[in-house]
SENU-920018 format. One record per residue: x, y, z of N, C-alpha, C in turn. Coordinates in steps of 0.05 Angstrom, whole numbers, plus 32768, in hexadecimal, padded with zeros to 4 digits. Layout:
<sites>
XYZXYZXYZ...
</sites>
This chain:
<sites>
8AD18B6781988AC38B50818D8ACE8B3681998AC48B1D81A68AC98B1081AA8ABF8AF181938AD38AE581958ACC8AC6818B8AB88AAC81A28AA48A9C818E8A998A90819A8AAE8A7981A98AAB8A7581C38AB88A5F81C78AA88A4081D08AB98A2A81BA8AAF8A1881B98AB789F981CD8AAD89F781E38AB489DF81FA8AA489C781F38AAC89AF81E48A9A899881DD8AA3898281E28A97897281ED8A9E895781FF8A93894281E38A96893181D98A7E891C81CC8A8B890181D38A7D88FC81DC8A7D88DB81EA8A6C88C881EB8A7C88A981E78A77889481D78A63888C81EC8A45888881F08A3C888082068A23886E81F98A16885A820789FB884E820389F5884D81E98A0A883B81D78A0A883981BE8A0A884781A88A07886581B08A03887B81A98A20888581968A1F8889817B8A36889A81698A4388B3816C8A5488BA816A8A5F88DB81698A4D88E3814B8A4888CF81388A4088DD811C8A1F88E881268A1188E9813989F188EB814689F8890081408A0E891581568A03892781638A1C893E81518A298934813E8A2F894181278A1D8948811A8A0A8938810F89F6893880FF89DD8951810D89E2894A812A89CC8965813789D88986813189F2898981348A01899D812289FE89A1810989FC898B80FF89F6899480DA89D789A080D389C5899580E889AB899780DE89A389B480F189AD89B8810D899F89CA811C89B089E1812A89C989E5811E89E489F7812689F089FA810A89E389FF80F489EE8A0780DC8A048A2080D889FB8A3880E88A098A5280E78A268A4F80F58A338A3481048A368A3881228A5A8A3081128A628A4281148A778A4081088A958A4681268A9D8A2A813A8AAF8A33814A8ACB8A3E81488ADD8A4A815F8AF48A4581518B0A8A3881668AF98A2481708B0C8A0B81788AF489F581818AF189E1817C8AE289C381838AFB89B0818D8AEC89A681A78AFC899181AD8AEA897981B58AF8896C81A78AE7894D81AD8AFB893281B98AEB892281C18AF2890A81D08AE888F281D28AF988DB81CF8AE388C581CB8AF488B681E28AD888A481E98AE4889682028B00887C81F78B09887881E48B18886A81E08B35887381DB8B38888E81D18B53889581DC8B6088AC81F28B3E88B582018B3A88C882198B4988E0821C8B4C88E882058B5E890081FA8B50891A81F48B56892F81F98B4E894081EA8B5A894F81CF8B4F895281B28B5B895881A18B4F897281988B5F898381938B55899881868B54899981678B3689A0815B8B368996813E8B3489B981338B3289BB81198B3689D681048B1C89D381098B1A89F281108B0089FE81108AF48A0080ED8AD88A0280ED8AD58A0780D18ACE8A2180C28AD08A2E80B28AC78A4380AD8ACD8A5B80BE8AC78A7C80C08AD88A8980C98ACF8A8980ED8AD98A9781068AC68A93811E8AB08AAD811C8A9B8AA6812D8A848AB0812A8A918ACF813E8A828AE5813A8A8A8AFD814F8A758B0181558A768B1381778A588B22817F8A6D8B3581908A528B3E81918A608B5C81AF8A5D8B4E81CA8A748B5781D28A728B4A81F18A588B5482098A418B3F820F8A2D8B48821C8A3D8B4A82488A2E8B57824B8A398B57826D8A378B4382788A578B3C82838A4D8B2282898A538B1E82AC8A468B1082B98A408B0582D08A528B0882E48A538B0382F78A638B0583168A758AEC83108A8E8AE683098A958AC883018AAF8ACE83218AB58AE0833B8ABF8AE183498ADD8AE9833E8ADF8AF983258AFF8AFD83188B078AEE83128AFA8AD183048B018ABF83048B0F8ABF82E08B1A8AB482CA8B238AB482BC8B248A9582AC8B218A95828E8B228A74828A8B408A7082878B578A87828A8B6E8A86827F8B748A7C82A08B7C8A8582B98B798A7682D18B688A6882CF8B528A5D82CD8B468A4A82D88B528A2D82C88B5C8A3282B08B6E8A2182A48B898A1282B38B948A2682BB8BA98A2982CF8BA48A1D82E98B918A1982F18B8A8A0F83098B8989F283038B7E89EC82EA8B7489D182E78B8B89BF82D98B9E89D382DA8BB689C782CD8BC989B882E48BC389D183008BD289C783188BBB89BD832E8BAF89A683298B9589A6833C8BA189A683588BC289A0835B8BC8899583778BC089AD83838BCA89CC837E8BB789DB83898BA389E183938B9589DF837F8B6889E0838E8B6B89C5839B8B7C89B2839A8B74899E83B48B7389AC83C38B9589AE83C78B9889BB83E68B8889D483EF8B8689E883E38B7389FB83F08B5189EC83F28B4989DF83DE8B2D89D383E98B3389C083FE8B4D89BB840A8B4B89A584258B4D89B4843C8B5D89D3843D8B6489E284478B4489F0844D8B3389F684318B148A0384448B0889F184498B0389D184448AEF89BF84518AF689C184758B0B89BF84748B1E89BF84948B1D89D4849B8B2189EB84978B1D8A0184AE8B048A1884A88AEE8A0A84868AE68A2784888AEB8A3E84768B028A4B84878B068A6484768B278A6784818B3C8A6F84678B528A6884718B678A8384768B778A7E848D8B7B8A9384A48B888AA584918B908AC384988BA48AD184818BC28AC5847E8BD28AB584948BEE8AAB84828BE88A9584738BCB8A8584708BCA8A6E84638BC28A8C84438BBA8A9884468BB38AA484268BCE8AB184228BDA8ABB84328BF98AC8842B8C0E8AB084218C088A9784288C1C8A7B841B8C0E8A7C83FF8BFD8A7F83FF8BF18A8183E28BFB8A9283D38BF78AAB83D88BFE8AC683CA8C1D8AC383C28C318AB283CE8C4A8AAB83CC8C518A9C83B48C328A8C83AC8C388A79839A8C2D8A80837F8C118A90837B8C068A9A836B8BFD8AB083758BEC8ABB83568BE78AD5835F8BD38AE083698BCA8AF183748BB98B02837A8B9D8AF1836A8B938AF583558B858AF3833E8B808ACD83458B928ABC83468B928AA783458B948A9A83608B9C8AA583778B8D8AA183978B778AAB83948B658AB8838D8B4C8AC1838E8B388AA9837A8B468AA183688B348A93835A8B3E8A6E836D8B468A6C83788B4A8A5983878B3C8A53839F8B358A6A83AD8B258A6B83BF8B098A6A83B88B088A79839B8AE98A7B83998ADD8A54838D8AED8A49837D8AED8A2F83768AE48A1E838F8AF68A2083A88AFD8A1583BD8ADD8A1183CD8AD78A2A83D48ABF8A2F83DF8AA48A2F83D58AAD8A2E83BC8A8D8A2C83A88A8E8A0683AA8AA389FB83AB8AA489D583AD8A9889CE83C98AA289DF83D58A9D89D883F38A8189DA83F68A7489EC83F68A5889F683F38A4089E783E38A4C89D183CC8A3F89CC83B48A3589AE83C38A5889A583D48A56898683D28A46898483F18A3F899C84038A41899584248A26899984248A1C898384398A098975844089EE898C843B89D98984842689C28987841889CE89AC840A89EF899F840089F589AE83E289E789AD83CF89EB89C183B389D589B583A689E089A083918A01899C838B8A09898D83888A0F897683958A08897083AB8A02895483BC89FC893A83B089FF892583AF89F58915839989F68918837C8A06892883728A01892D83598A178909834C8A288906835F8A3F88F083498A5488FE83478A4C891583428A75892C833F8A83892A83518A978922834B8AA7892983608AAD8942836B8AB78946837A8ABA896583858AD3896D837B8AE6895E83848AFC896F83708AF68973834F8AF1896C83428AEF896D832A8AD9898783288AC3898B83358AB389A083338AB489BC83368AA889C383278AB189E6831D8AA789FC83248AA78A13832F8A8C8A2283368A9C8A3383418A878A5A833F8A8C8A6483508A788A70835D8A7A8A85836F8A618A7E83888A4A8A86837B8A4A8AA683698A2F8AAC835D8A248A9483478A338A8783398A2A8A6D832B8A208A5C83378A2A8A4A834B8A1F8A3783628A058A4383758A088A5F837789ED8A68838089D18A68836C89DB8A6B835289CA8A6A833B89C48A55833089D38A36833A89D28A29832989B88A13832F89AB89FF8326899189EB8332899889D1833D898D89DB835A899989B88367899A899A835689AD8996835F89A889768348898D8967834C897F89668361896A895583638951896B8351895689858350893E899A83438946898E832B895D899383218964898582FD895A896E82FB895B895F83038959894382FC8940893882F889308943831089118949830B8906895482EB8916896B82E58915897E82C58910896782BB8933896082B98938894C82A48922893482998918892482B38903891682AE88EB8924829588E2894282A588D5894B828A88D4894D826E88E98959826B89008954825688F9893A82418907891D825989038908824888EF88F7824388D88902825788B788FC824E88B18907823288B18921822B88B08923821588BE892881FF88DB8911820088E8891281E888DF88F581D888F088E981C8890988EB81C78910890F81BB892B891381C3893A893481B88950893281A48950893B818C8969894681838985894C81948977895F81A98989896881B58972897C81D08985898581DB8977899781F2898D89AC81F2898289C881EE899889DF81ED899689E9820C89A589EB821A89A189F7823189AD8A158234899D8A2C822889AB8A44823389B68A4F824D89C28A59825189C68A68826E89D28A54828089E48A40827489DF8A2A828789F08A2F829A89FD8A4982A68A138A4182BC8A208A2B82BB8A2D8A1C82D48A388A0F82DE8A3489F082CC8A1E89F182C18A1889DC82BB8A0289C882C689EC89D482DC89E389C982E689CA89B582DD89C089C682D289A589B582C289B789A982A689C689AE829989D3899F828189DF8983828D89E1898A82A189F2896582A489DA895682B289C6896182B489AC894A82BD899B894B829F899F89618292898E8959827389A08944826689BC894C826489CD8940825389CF8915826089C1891C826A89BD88F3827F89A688EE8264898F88FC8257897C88F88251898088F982308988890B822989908915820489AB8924820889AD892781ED89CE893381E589BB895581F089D8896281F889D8897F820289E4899181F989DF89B181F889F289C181EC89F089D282018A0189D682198A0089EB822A8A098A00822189FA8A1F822689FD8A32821E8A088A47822A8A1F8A5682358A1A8A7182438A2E8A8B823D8A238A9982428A368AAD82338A4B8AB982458A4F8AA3825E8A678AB182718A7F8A9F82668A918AA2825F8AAA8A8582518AB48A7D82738ABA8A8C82818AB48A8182A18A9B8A6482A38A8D8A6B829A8A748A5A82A98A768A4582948A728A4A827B8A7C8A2D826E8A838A2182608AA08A32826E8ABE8A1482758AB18A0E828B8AAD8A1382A08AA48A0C82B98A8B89EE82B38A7B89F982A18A5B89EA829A8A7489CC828C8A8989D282798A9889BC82698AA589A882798AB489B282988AC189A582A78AAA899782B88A9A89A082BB8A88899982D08A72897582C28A74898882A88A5F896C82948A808958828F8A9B896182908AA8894A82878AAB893882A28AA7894382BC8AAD893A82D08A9E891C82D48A7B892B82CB8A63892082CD8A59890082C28A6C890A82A28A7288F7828F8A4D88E682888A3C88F9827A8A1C88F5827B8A2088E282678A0988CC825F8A0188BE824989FB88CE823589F688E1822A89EC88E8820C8A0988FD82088A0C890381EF8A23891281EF8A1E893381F38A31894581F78A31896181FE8A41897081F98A3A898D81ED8A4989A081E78A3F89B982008A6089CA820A8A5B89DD82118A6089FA82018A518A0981FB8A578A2181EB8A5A8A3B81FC8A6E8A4D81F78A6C8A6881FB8A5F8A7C81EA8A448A8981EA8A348A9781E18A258AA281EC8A1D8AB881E48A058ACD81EC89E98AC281E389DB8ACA81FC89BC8AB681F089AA8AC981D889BC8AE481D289AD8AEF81C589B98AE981A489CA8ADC81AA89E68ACE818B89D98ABC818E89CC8AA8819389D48A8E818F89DD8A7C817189F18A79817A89F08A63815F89E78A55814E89CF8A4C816489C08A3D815789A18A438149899E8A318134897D8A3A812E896D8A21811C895D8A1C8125894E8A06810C89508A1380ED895A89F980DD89628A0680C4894789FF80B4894B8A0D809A89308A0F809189238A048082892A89E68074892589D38069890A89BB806F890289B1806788E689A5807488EF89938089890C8982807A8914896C808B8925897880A58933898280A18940899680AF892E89A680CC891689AF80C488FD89B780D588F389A080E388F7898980DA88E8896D80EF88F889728100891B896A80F8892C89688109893389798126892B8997811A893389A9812B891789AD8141890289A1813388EC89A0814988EE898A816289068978815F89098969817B892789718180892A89888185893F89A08193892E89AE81AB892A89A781BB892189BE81D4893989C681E4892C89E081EA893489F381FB893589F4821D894E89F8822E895089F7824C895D8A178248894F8A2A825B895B8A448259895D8A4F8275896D8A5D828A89738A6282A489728A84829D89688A938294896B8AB1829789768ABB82AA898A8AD382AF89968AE082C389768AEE82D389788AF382F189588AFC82FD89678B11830689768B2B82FC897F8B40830889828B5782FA897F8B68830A896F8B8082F489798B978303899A8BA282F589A18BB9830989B58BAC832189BC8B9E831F89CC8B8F832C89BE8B87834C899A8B838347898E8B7C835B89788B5D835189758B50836789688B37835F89508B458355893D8B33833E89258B40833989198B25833088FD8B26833088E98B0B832C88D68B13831388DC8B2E830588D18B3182EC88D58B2582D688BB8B1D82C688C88B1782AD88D48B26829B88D48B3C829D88D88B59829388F98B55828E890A8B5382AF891A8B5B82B8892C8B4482B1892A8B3082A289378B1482A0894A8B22828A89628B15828589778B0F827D89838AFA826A89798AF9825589718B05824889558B0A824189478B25822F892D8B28823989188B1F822F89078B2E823888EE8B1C822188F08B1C820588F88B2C81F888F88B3081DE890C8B1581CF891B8B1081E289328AF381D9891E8ADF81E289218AE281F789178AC6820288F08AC081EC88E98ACF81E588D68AD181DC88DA8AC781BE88F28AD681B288FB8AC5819789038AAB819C890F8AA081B4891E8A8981B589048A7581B288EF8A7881C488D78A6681C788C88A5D81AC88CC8A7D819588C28A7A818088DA8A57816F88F28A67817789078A55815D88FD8A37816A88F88A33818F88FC8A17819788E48A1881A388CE8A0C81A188BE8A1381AE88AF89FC81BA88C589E681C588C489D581D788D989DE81F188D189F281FC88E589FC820D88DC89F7823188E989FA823E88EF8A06825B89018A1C826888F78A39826C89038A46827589038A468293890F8A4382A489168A4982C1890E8A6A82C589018A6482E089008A7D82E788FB8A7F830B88F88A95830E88F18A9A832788D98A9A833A88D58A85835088B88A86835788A28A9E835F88B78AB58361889E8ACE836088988AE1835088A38ACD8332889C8AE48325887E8AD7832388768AF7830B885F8AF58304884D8AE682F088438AC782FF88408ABB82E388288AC482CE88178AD782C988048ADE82B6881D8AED82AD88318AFB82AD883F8B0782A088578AF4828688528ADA8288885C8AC68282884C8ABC826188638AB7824C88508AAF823788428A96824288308A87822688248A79822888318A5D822F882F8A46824788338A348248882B8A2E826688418A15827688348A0A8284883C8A12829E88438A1A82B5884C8A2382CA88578A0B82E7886C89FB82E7886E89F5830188828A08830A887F8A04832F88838A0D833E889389F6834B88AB89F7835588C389E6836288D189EA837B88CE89E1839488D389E183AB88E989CA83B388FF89D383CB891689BF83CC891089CA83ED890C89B383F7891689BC8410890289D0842288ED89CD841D88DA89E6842688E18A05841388E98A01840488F08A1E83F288EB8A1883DC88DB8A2F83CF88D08A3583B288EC8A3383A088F88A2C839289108A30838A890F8A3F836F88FA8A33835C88F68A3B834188E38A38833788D98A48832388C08A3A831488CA8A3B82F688C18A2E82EA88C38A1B82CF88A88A2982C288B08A2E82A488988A378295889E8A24828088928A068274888D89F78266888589FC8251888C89FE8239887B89FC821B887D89EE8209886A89EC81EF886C89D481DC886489BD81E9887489A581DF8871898F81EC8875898782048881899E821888928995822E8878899F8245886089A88235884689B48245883189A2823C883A898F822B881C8978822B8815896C823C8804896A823787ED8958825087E48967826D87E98980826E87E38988828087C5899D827887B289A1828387A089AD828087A789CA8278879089E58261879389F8826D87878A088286879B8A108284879C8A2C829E87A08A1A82BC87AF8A0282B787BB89FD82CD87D789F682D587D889FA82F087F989FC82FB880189DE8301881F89E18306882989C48318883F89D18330883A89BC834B884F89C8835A885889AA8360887289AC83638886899C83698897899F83858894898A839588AA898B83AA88BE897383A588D2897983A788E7896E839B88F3895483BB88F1893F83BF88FD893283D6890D892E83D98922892883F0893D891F83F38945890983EA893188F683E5894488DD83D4893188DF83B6893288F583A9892488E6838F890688E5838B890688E283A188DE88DA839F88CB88F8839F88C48900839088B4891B838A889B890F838B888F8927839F88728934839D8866894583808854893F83778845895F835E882C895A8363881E8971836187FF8973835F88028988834887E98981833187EC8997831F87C58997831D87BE89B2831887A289BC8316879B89D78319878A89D98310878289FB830587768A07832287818A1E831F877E8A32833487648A2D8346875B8A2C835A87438A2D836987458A40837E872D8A47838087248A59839687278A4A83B187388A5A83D1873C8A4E83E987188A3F83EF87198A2B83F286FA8A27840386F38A34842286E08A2B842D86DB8A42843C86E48A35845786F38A4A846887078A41847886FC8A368495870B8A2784A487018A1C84B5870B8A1B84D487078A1D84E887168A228502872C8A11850187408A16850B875D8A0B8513875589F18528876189DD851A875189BA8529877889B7853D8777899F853F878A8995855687A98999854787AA8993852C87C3899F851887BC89AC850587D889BB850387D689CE84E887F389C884D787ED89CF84C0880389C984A9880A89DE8497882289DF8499882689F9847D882D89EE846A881889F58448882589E08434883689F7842D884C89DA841A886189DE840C886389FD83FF88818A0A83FA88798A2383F1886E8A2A83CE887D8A0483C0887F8A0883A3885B8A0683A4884889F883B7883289F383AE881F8A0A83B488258A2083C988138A3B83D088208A4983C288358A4983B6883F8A5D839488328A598382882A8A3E837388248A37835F88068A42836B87F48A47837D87DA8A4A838487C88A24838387D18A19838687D289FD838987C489EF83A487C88A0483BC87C589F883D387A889ED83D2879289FD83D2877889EC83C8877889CB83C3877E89CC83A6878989B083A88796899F83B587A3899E83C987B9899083D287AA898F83F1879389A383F5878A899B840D8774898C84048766898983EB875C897783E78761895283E68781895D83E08789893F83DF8791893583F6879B8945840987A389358428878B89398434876D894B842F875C89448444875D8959845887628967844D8765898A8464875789A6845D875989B58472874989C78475874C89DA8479874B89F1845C87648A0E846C875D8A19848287698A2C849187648A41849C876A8A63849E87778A628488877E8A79847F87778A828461877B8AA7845D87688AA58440877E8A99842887908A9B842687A68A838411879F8A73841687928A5E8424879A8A48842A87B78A3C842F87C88A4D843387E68A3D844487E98A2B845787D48A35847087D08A23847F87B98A13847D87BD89F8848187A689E9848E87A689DF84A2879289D084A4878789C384BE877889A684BE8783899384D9876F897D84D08772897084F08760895D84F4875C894F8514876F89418514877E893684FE8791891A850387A8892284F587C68913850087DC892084F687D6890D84D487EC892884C587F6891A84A6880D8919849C8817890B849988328913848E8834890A8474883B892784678835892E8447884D893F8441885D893584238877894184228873895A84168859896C8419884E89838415884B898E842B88448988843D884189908454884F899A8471884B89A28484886989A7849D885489A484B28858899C84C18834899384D5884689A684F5882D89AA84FB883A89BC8515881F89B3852A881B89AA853D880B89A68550880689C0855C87ED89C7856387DD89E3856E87D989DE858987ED89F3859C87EB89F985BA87E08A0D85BC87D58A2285A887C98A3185B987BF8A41859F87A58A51859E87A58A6F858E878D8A75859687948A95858687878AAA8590878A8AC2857987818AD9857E87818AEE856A87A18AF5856987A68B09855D87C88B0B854B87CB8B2C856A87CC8B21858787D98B39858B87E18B2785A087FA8B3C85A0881A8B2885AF88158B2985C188068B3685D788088B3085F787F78B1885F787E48B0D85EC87D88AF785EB87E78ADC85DA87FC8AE285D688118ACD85BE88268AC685D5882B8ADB85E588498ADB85FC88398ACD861488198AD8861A880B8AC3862D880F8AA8862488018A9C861187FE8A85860B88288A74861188358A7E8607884B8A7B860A88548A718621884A8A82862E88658A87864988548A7A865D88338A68865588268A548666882F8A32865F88408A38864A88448A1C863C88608A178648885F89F88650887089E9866C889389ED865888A089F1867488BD89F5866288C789D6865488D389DC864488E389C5862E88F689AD863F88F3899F863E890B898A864A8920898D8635892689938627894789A3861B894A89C18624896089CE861F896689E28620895989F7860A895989EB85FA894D89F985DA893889FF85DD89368A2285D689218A3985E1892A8A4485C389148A4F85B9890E8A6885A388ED8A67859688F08A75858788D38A7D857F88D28A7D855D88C98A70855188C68A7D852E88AF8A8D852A88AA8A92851D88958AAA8516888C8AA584F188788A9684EC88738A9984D688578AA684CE885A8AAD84B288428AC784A688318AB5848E881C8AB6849088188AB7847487FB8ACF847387FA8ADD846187E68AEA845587F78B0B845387EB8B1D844E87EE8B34844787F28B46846D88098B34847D880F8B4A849388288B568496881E8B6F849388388B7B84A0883F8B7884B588528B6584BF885E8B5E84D288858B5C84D1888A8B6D84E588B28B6684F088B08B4C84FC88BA8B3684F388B18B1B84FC88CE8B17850D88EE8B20850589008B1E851688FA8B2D852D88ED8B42852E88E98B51854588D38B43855688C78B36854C88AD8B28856088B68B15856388C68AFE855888CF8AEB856188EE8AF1857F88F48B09857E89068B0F859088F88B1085A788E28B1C85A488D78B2685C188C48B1285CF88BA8AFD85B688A98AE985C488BF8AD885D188D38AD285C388EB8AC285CF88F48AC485F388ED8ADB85F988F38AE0861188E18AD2862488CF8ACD862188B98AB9862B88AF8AA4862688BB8A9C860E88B88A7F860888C98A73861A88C58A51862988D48A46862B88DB8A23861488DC8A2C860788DA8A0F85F588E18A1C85DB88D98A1085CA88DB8A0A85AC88BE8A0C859C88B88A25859388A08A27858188938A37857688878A33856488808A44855088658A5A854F88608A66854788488A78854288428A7C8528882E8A7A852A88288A7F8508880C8A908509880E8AA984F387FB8AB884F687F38AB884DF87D98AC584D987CC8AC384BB87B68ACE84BE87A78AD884AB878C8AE284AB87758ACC849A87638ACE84B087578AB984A887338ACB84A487308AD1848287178AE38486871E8B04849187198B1284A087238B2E84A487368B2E84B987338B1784CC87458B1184E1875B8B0E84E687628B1284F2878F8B0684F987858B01850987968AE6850E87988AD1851B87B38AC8852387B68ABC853887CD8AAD853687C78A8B854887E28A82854587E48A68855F87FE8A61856288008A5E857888138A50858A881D8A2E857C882D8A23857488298A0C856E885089FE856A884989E78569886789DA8573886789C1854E888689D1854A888B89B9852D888D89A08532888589888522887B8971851D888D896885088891897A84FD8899895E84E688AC897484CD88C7896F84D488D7897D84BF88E5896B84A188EB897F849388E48976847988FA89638474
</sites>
């Protein structure tokens, strides 16, 4: 049996009381009995440990996550001697990966258990803070930041959070925002900018990790991190009339594990925790957002609103919206989001349409965004830039004049023809060599082909002399392809 463990920051911010977000405890964490609270006020920047109340709560220990051997009893230890994780995080920014007598000076000094969790710290900072990390911009500093690699791989770029968050604080004001599953902390310290937070996860690895990471952060509304199982939670709207207002401006942020068998999976089936929780949770809060994966299956999805989220030319996540956090959007329609490098987001949101009817390949072609041909969106979006598919998704379009649309990737058309390679390696190997050195070939798909795309991009390579792309697709019963040169990267 394990004890819940309790990590809580509350801080004096934007006129805001420590007595608020007590009071969110009294009215919406009734059961939640810890057995250590620590609190802090910005005026004597201390941490105090206060008497827990009542006896600590128990559950059965659920399986918990890849935390790299990591431990909160070392990871304590680490943060006691930071001069350490300096030096080894100065030691991998500088070389990388560090030689075996640089890990044997280590092994000299600590142990086995605690060089391993040094390295993993080291390289999960390095990775988080280096150029289009997903901690980049976040304000953390890097030393101070916590993570290990399966967490930082799981966790939501700061610019994807922050985007959330906005949702979030369109439709509050909040009690509070519970964030289950929260790892590292990633979406809690862009909610916690907006309303008071309760990050949730049931690894005590991930949050202490989620506690150091929000104290680093130091957000406007105040925040608690908890150790719990999302199938325990502590918390519940209590059952009083007044009590029921209160707990109805409590929404839900939830990150489900997507692995099933110790393999990635995009089911809703296969989520972590499952439907049957996550299905009660929506009932207790039912102003929620659960995170999820862009392939899963959304008719397999309860009732609410569906965006789709792209970073970078990649689908990253999709969001299932409910309650209030799905008003104003029509039913039975989607939103896709591309997320920009400084802040500035793209969305188109509207109900499914049928591709219109396709049209020959003009002087350019464009591949939209992936969050907006996930969401089934593209329709729209060629409506709004003025284009013309050519394929039966509509992925690609087409138009006489260049566009540049932060949905879009524009590629100029040198050449096409039907989808067979001696006529792909012709067209190629007639097109004038490159004034750089830089020769290769990409190979992109869209529709239902079975195609080895590394293997065809190897062999067209041999006869390309330049830089450029192919793109094949079926357009109607046809495969097709073209020859064509990128324009415009993201």
């Amino acid at each position: 049996m394990m004890r819940l463990r309790y990590y809580s920051e509350t801080l004096i911010s934007g006129g805001r009381k420590k007595s608020e977000f007590a009071e969110f405890y009294a009215s919406a964490m009734p059961a939640f009995r810890p057995h250590a609270f620590f609190a802090k006020t910005s005026a004597s920047g201390k941490l105090r440990k206060m008497r827990p109340v009542g006896k600590p709560a128990t559950f059965l220990p659920p399986p918990m996550p890849d935390d790299a051997g990591c431990t909160v009893e070392i990871l304590r230890q680490l943060l006691a001697a930071p001069e350490a994780l300096d030096e080894v995080q100065t030691l991998v920014e500088q070389t990388g990966t560090l030689a075996v007598h640089q890990v044997a000076q280590l092994r000299r000094r600590f142990s086995a258990a605690e060089v391993h969790a040094l390295l993993a710290v080291a390289n999960a900072r390095k990775k988080a803070f280096a150029a289009k990390g997903k901690w980049e911009g976040s304000g953390v500093d890097s030393r101070r930041f916590w993570a290990v690699p399966e967490a930082l791989e799981q966790a939501t770029d700061v610019l994807v959070a922050r985007h959330k968050a906005k949702r979030f604080q369109a439709a509050g004001p909040w009690n509070a925002i519970v964030d289950v599953c929260c790892g590292i902390g990633g979406d809690a310290l862009a909610l916690a900018a907006v309303a008071p937070v309760v990050a949730i996860d049931k690894s005590p690895v991930r949050a202490w990790m989620a506690r150091q990471n929000l104290l680093a952060a130091a957000p406007a509304f105040p925040w608690a991190a908890v150790q719990a199982d999302a199938g325990e939670l502590p918390i519940r709207p209590a059952g009083g009339a007044r009590d029921g207002a209160a707990a109805a401006r409590v929404a839900l942020h939830i990150d489900p594990a997507r692995r099933a068998g110790g393999q990635r999976s995009a089911q809703w089936a296969d989520l972590i925790p499952g439907p049957a929780v996550l299905n009660g949770l929506l009932r207790r809060f039912p102003n929620a957002a659960i995170k999820l994966s862009s392939a899963v299956d959304f008719d397999d999805l309860p009732p609410g609103h569906v965006e789709v989220i792209s970073r970078r030319g990649v689908a990253v996540q999709a969001v299932l919206w409910t309650g209030a956090l799905a008003d104003g959007f029509g039913a039975g329609s989607r939103t896709a989001t591309v997320i920009g490098e400084s802040g500035q987001n793209f969305s188109v949101t509207g109900p499914l349409l049928a591709v219109p009817v396709l049209r020959p390949m003009s002087q350019y072609v464009f591949e939209v965004d992936a969050a907006v041909h996930r969401a089934g969106l593209a329709p729209q979006l060629a409506g709004v830039v003025q284009c013309q598919p050519i394929n039966n998704d509509g992925g690609y379009v087409t138009a006489d004049a260049w566009i540049r649309h932060p949905a879009l990737v524009g590629f100029r058309v040198l050449g096409q023809c039907g989808f067979r390679e001696a006529e792909i390696a012709g067209i190629l190997a007639q097109l004038p060599p490159a004034q750089t050195n830089q020769r290769g070939v990409e190979v992109k798909v869209r529709g239902a082909i079975d195609l080895n795309t590394d293997a065809l991009q190897g062999r067209l390579q041999k006869v390309a002399r330049g830089r450029y792309t192919v793109l094949v697709y079926r357009a109607g019963q046809a495969y097709c392809a073209a020859v064509a040169a990128r324009m415009q990267e993201r």
